[in-house]
Each structure stands twice: as C-alpha cells, then as structure tokens.
ROTIFI-617632 format. One record per atom (N, C-alpha, C, O): atom name; x, y negated, z; residue in three letters; residue number from 1. Coordinates in steps of 0.02 Angstrom, whole numbers. Example, Ala and Ser with C-alpha at 12.3 -4.5 7.8 and 13.67 -1.06 7.14 Angstrom:
! residues 2
+------+--------+--------+--------+------+-----+
! atom !      x !      y !      z ! rest !  nr !
+------+--------+--------+--------+------+-----+
!    N !    660 !    284 !    390 !  ALA !   1 !
!   CA !    615 !    225 !    390 !  ALA !   1 !
!    C !    660 !    165 !    390 !  ALA !   1 !
!    O !    712 !    166 !    423 !  ALA !   1 !
!    N !    642 !    112 !    354 !  SER !   2 !
!   CA !    684 !     53 !    357 !  SER !   2 !
!    C !    645 !     -2 !    394 !  SER !   2 !
!    O !    670 !    -57 !    402 !  SER !   2 !
+------+--------+--------+--------+------+-----+
***
This chain:
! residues 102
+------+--------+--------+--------+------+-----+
! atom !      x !      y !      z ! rest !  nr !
+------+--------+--------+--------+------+-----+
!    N !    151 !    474 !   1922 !  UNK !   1 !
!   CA !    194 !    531 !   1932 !  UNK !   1 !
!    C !    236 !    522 !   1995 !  UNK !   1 !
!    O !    257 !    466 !   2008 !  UNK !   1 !
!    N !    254 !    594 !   2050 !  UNK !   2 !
!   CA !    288 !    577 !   2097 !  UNK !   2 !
!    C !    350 !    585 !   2051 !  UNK !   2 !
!    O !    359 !    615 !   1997 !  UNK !   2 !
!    N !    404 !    533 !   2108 !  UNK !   3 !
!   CA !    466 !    535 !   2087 !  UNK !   3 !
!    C !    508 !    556 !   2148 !  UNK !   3 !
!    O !    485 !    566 !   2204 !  UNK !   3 !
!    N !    565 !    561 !   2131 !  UNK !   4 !
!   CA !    622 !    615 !   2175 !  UNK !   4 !
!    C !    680 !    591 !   2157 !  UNK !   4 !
!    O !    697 !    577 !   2100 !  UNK !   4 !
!    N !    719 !    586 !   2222 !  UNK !   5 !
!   CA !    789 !    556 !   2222 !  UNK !   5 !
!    C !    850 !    638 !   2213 !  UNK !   5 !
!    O !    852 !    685 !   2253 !  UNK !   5 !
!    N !    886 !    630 !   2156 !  UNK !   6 !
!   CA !    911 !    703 !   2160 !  UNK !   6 !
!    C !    995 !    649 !   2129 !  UNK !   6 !
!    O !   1000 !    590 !   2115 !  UNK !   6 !
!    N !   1055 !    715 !   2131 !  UNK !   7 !
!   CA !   1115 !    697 !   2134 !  UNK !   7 !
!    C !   1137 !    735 !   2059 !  UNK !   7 !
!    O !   1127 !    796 !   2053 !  UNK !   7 !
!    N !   1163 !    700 !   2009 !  UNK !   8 !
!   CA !   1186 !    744 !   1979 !  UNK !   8 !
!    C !   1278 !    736 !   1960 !  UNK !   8 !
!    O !   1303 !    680 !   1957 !  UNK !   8 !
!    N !   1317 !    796 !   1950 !  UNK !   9 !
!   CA !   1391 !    770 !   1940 !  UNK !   9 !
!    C !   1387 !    803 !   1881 !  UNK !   9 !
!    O !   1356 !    852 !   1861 !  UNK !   9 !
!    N !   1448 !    745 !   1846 !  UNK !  10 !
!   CA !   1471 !    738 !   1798 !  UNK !  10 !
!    C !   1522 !    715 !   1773 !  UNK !  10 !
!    O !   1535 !    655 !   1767 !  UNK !  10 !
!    N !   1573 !    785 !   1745 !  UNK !  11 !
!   CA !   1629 !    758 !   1743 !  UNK !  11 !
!    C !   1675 !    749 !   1813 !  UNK !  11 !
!    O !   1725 !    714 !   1817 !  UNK !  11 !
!    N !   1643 !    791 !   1873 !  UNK !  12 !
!   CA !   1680 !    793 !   1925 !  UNK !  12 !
!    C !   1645 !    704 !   1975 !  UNK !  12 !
!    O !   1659 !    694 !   2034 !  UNK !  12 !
!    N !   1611 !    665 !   1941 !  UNK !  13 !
!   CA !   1591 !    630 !   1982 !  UNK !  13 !
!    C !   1487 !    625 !   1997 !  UNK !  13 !
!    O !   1438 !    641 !   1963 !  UNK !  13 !
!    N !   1497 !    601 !   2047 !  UNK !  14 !
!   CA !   1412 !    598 !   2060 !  UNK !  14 !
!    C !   1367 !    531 !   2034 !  UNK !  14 !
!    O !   1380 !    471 !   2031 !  UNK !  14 !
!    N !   1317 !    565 !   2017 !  UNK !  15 !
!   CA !   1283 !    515 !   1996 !  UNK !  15 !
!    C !   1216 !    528 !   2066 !  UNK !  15 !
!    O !   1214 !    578 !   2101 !  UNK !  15 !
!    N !   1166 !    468 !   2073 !  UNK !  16 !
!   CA !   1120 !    464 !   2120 !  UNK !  16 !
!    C !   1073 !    441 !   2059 !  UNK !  16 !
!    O !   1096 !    401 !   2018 !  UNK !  16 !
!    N !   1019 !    460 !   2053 !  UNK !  17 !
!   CA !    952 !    434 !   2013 !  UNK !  17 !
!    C !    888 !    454 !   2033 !  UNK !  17 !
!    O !    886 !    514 !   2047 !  UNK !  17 !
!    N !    841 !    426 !   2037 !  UNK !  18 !
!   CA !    768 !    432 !   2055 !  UNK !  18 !
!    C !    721 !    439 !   1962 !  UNK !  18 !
!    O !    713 !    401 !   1914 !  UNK !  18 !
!    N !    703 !    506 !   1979 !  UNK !  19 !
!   CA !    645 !    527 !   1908 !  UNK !  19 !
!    C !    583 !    538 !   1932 !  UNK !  19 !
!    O !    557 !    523 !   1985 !  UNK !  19 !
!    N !    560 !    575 !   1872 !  UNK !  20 !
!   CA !    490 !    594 !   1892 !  UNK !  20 !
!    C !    522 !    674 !   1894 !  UNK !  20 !
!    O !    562 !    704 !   1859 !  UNK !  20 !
!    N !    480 !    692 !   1956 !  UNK !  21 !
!   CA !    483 !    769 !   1989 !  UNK !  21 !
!    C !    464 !    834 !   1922 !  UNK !  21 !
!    O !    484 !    891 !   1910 !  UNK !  21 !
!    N !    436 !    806 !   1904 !  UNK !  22 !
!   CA !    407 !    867 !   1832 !  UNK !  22 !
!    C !    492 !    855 !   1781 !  UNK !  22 !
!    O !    511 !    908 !   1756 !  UNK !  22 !
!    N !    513 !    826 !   1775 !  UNK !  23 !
!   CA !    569 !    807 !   1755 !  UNK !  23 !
!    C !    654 !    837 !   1772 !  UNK !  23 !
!    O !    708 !    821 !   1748 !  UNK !  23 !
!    N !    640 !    872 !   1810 !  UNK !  24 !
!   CA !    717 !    892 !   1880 !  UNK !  24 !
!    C !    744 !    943 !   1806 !  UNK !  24 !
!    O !    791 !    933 !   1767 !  UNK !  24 !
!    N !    699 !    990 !   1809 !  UNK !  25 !
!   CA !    743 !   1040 !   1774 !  UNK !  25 !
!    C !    763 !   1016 !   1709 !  UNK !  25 !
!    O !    799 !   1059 !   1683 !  UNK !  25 !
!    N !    755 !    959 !   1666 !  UNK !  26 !
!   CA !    769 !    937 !   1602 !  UNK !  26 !
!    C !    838 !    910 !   1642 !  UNK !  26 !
!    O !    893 !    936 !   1634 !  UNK !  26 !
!    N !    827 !    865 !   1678 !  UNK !  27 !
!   CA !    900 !    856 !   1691 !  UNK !  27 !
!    C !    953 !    889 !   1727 !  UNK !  27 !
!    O !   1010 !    874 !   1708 !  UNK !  27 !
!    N !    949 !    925 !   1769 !  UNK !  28 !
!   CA !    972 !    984 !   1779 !  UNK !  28 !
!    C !   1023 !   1023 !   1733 !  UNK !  28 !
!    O !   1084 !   1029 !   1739 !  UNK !  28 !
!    N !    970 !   1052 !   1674 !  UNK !  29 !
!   CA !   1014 !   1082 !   1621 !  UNK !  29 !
!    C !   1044 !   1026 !   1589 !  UNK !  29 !
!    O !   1089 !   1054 !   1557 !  UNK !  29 !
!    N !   1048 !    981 !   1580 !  UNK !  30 !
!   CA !   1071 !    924 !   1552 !  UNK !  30 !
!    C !   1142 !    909 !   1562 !  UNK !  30 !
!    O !   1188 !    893 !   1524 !  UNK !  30 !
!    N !   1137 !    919 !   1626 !  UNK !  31 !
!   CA !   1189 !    916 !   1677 !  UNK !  31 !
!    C !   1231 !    967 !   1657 !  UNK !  31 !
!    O !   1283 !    953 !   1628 !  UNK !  31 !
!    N !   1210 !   1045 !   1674 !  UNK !  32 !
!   CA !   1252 !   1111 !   1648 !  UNK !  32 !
!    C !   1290 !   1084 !   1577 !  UNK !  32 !
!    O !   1349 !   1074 !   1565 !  UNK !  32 !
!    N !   1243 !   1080 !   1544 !  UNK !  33 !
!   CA !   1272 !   1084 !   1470 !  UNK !  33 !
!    C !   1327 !   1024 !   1437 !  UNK !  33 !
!    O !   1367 !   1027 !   1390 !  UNK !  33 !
!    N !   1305 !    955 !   1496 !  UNK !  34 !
!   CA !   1369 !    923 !   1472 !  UNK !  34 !
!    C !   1443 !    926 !   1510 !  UNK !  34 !
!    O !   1496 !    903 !   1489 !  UNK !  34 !
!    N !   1434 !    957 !   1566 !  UNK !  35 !
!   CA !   1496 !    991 !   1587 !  UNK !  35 !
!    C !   1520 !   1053 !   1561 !  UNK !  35 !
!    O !   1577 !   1074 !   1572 !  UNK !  35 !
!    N !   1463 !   1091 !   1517 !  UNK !  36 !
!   CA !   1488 !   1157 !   1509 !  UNK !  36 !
!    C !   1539 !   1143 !   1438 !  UNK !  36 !
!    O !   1588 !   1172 !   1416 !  UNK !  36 !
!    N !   1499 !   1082 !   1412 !  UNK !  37 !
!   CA !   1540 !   1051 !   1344 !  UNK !  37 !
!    C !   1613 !   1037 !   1373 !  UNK !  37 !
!    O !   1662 !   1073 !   1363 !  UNK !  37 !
!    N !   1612 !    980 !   1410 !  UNK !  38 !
!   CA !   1669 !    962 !   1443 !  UNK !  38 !
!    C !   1741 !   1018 !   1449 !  UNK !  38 !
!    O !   1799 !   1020 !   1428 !  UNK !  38 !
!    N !   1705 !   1049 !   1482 !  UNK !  39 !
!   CA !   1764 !   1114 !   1496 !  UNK !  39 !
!    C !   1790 !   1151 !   1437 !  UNK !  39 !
!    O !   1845 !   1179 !   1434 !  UNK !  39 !
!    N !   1748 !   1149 !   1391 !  UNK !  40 !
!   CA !   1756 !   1188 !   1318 !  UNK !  40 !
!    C !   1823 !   1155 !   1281 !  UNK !  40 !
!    O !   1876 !   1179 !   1259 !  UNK !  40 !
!    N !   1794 !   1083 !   1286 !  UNK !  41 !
!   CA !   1839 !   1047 !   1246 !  UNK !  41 !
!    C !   1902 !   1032 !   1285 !  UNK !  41 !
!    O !   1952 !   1012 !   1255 !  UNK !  41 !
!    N !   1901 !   1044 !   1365 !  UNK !  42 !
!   CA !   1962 !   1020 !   1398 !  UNK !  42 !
!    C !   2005 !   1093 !   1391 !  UNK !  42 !
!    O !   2065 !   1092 !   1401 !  UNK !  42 !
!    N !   1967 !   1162 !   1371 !  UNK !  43 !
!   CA !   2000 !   1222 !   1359 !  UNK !  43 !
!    C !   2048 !   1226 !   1285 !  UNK !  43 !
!    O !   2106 !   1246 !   1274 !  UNK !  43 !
!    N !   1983 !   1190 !   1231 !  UNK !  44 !
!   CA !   2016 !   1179 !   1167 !  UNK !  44 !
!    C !   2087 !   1138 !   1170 !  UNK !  44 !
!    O !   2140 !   1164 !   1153 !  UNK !  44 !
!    N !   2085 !   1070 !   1195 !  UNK !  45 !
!   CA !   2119 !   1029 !   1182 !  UNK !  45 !
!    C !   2166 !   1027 !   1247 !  UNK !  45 !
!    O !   2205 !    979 !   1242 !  UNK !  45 !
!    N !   2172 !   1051 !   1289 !  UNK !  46 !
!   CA !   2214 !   1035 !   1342 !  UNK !  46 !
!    C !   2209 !    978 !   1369 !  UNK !  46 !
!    O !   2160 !    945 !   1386 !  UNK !  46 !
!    N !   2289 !    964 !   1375 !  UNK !  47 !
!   CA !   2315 !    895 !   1417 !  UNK !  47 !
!    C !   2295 !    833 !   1374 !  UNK !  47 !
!    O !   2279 !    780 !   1401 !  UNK !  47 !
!    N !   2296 !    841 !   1304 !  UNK !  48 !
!   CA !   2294 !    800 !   1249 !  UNK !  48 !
!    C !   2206 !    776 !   1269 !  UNK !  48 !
!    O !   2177 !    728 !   1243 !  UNK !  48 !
!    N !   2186 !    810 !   1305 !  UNK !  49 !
!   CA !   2093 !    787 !   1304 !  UNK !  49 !
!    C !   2060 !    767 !   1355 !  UNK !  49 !
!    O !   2014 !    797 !   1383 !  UNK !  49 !
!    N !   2088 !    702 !   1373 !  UNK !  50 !
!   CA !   2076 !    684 !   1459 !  UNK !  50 !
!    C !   2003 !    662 !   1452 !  UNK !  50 !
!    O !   1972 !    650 !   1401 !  UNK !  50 !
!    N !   1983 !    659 !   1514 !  UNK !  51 !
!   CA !   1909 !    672 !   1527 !  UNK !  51 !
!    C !   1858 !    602 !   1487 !  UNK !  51 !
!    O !   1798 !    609 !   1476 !  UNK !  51 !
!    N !   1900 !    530 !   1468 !  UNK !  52 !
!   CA !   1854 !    496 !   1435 !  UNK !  52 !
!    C !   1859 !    529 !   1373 !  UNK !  52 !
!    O !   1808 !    511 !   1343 !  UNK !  52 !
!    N !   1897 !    574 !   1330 !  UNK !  53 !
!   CA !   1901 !    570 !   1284 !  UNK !  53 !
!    C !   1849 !    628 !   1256 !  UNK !  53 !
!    O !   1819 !    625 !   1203 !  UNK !  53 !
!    N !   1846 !    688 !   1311 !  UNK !  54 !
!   CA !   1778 !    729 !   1320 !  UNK !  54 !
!    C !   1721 !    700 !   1318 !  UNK !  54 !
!    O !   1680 !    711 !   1273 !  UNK !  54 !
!    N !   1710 !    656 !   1373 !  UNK !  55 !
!   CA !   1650 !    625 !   1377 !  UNK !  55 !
!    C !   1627 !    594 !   1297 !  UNK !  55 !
!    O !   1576 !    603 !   1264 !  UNK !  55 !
!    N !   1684 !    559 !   1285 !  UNK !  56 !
!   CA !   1659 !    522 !   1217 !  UNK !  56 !
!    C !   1647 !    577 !   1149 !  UNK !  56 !
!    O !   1605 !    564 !   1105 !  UNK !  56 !
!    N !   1679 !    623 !   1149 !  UNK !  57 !
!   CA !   1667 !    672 !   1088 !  UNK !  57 !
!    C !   1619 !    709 !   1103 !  UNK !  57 !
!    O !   1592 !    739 !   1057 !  UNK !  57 !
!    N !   1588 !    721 !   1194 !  UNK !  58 !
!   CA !   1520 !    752 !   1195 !  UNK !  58 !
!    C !   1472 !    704 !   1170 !  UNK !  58 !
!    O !   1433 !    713 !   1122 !  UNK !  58 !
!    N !   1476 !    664 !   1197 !  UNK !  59 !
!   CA !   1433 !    604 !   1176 !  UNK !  59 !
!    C !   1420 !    623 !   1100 !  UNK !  59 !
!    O !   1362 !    643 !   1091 !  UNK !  59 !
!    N !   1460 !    623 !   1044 !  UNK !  60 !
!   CA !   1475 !    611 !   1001 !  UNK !  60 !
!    C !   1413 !    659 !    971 !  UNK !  60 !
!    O !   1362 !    645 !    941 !  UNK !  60 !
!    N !   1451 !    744 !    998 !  UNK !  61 !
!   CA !   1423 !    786 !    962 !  UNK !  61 !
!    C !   1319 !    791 !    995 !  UNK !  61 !
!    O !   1274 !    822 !    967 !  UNK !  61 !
!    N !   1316 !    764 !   1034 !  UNK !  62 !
!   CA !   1244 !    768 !   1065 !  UNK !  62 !
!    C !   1208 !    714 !   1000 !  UNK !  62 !
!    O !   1165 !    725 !    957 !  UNK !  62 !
!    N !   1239 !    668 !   1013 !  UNK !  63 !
!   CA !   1208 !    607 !    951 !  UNK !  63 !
!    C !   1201 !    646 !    886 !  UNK !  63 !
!    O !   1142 !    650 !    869 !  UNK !  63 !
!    N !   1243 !    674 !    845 !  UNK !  64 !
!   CA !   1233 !    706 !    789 !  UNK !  64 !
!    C !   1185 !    760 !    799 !  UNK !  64 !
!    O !   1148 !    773 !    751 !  UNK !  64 !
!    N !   1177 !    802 !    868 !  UNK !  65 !
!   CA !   1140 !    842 !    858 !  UNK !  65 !
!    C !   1072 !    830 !    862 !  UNK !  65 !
!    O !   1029 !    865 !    837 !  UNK !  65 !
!    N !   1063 !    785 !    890 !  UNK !  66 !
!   CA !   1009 !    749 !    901 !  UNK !  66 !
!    C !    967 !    707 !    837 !  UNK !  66 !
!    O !    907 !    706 !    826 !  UNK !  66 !
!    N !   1025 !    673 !    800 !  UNK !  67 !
!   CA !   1000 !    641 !    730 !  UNK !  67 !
!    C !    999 !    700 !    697 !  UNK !  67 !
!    O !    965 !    681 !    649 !  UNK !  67 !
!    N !   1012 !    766 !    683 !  UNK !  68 !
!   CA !   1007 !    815 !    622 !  UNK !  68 !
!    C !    932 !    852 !    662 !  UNK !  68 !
!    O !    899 !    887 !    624 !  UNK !  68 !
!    N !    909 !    846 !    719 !  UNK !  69 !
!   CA !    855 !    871 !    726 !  UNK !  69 !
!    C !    797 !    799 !    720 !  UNK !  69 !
!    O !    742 !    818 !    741 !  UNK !  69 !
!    N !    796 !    772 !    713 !  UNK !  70 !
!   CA !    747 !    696 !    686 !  UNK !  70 !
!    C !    759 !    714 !    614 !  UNK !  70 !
!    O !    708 !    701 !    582 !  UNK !  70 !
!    N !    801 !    736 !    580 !  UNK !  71 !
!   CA !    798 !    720 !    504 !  UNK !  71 !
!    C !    754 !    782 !    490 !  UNK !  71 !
!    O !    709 !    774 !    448 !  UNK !  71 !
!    N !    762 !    852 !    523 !  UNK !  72 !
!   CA !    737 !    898 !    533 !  UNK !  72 !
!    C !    645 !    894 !    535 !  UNK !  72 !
!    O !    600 !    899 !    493 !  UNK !  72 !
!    N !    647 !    887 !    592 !  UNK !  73 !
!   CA !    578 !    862 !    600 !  UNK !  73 !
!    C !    534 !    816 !    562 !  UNK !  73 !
!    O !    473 !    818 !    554 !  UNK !  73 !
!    N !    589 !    764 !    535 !  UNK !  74 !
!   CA !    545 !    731 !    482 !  UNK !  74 !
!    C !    521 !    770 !    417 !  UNK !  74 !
!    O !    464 !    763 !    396 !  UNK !  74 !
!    N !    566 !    808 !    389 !  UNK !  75 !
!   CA !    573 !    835 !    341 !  UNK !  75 !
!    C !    514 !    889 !    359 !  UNK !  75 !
!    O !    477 !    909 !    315 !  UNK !  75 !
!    N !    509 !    910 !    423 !  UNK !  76 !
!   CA !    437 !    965 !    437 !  UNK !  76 !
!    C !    380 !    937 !    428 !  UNK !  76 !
!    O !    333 !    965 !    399 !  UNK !  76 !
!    N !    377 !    854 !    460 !  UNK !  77 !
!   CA !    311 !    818 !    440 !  UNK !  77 !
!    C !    308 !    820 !    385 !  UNK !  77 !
!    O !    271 !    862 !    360 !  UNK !  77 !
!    N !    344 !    782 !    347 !  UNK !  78 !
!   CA !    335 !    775 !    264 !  UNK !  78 !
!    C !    294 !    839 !    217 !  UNK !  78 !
!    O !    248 !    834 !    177 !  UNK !  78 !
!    N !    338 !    908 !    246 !  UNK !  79 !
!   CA !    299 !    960 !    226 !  UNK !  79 !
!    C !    233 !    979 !    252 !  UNK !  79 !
!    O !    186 !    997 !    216 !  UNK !  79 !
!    N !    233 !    974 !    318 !  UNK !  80 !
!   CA !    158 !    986 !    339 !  UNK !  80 !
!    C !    115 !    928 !    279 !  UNK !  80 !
!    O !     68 !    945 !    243 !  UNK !  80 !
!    N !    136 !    881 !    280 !  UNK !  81 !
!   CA !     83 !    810 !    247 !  UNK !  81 !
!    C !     84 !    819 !    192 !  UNK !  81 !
!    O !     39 !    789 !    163 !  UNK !  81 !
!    N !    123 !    857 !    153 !  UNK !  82 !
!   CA !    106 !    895 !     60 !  UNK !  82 !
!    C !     49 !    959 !     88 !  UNK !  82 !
!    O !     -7 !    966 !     63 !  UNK !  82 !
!    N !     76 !   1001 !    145 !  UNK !  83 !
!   CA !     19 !   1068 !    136 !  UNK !  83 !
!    C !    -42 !   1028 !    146 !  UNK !  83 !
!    O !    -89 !   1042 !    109 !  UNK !  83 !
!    N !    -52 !    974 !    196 !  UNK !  84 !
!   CA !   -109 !    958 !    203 !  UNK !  84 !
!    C !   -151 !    919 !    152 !  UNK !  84 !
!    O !   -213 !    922 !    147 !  UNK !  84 !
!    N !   -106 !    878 !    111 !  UNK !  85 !
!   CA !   -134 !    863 !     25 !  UNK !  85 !
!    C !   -159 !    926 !    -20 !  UNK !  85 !
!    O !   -212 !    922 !    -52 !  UNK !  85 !
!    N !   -127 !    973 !    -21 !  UNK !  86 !
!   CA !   -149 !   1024 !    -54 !  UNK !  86 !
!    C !   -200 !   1072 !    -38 !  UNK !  86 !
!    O !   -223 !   1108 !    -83 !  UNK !  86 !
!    N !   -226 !   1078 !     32 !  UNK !  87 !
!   CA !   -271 !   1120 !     63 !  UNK !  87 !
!    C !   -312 !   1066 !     53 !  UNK !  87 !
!    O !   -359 !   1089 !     21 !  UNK !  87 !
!    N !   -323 !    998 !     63 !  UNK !  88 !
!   CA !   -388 !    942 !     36 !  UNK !  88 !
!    C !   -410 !    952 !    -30 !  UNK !  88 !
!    O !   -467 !    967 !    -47 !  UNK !  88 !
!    N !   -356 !    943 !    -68 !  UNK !  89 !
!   CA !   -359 !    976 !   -154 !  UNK !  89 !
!    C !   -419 !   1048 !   -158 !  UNK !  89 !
!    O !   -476 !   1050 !   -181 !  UNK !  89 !
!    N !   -387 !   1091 !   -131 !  UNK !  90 !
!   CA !   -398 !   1156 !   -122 !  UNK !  90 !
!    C !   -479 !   1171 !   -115 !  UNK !  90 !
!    O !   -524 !   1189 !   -153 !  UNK !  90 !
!    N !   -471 !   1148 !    -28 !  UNK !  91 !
!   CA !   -555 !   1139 !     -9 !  UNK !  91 !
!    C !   -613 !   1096 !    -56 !  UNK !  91 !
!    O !   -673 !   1110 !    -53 !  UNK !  91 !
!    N !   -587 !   1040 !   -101 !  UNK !  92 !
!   CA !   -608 !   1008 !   -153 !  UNK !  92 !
!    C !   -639 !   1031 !   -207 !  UNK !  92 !
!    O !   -696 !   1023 !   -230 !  UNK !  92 !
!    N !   -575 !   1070 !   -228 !  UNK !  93 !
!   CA !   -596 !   1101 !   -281 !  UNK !  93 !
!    C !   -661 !   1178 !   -266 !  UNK !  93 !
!    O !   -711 !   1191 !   -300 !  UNK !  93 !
!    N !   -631 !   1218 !   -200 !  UNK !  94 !
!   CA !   -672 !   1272 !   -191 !  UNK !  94 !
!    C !   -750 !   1241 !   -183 !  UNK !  94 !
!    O !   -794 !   1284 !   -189 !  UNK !  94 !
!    N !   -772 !   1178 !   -172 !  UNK !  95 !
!   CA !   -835 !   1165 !   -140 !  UNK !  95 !
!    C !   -856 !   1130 !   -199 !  UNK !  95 !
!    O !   -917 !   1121 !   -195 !  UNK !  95 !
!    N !   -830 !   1104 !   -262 !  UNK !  96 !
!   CA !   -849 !   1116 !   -300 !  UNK !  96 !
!    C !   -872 !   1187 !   -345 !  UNK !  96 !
!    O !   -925 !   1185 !   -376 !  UNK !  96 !
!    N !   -837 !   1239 !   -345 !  UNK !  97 !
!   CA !   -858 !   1293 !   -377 !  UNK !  97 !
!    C !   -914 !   1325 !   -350 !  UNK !  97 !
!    O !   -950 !   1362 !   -383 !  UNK !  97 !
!    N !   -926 !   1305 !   -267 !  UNK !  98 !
!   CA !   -971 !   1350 !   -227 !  UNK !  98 !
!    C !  -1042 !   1300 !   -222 !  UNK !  98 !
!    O !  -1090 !   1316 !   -187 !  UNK !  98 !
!    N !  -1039 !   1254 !   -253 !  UNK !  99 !
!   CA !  -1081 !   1192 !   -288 !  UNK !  99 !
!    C !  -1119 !   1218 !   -365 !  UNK !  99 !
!    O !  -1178 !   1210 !   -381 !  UNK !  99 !
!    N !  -1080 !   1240 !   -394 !  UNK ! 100 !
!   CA !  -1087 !   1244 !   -482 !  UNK ! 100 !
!    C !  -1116 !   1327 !   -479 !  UNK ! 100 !
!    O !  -1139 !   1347 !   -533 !  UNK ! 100 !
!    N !  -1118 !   1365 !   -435 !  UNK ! 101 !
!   CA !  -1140 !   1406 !   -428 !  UNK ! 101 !
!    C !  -1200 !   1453 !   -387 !  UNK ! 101 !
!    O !  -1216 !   1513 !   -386 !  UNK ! 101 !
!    N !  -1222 !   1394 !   -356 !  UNK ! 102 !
!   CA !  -1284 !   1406 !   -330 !  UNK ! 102 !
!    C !  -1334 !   1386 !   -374 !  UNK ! 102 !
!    O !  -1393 !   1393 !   -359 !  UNK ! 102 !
+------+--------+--------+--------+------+-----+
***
C-alpha cells in the first residue's frame, strides 16, 4: 500500500503521521469528531473542563462506544450461528421428505 505523510490537529495541537493513502479519510473524520467532542464538552462544562480532562472523557466515551458495538456484533454472530443451525436442521429435514417421496 502507498503511504502519505498528512498533519492532523488535535485539541489545538498538531500531530505529523505517515498511513496508508486509502486510509486519509478514516482519519480525517476521526479527527472532526474528536474535536467536535472536545468542544461539546468544553461548551457543557466550561472552565471546570480543561482540555486533558476532555481528552480523557473523549477517550472514555469512544472506548465504551466501541466495546458496546463488539458486544453488539458478537451478539449478531451468535445469532447468525443459531439461523445457520436451524436452516442445516431445516435443509435436513426438507431432503429428507423430498427423499421419502419419490
């Protein structure tokens, strides 16, 4: 993969990192959304919410959102892996009847 040297700020300071080019726009919005957090919570909380303390409660809330979509997703496998027990069942049983009746 080519890679690309791009700048991103955060929190009012710059970061410098080299990715892969198919990659820009994931971090990009990445970027938007943890400053757009930032500002939210520096609107909520004022003076009382200096910028490590943003950073750390974005942090915070990305991690939770992040573990409730893994528990999510697991919970979708799990179901896909019962429908797919039951359509084996299913096809089982139908190819038996279409067996007993020829």
């Amino acid at each position: 993969m080519a890679k690309q040297k791009i700048n991103l700020k955060v929190a009012g300071k710059a970061y410098s990192m080299t990715i892969d080019i198919e990659k820009e726009e994931v971090y990009r919005l990445a970027e938007r959304e943890l400053n757009a957090n930032i500002s939210r919570l520096q609107k909520t909380f004022g003076e009382s919410c200096d910028i490590k303390d943003c950073l750390a409660i974005s942090a915070l809330q990305f991690c939770i959102n992040n573990i409730a979509i893994s528990r999510q997703n697991e919970l979708e496998s799990d179901d896909m892996k019962a429908l797919d027990k039951l359509s084996q069942r299913l096809d089982k049983h139908l190819n038996r009847l279409d067996k007993s009746n020829k």
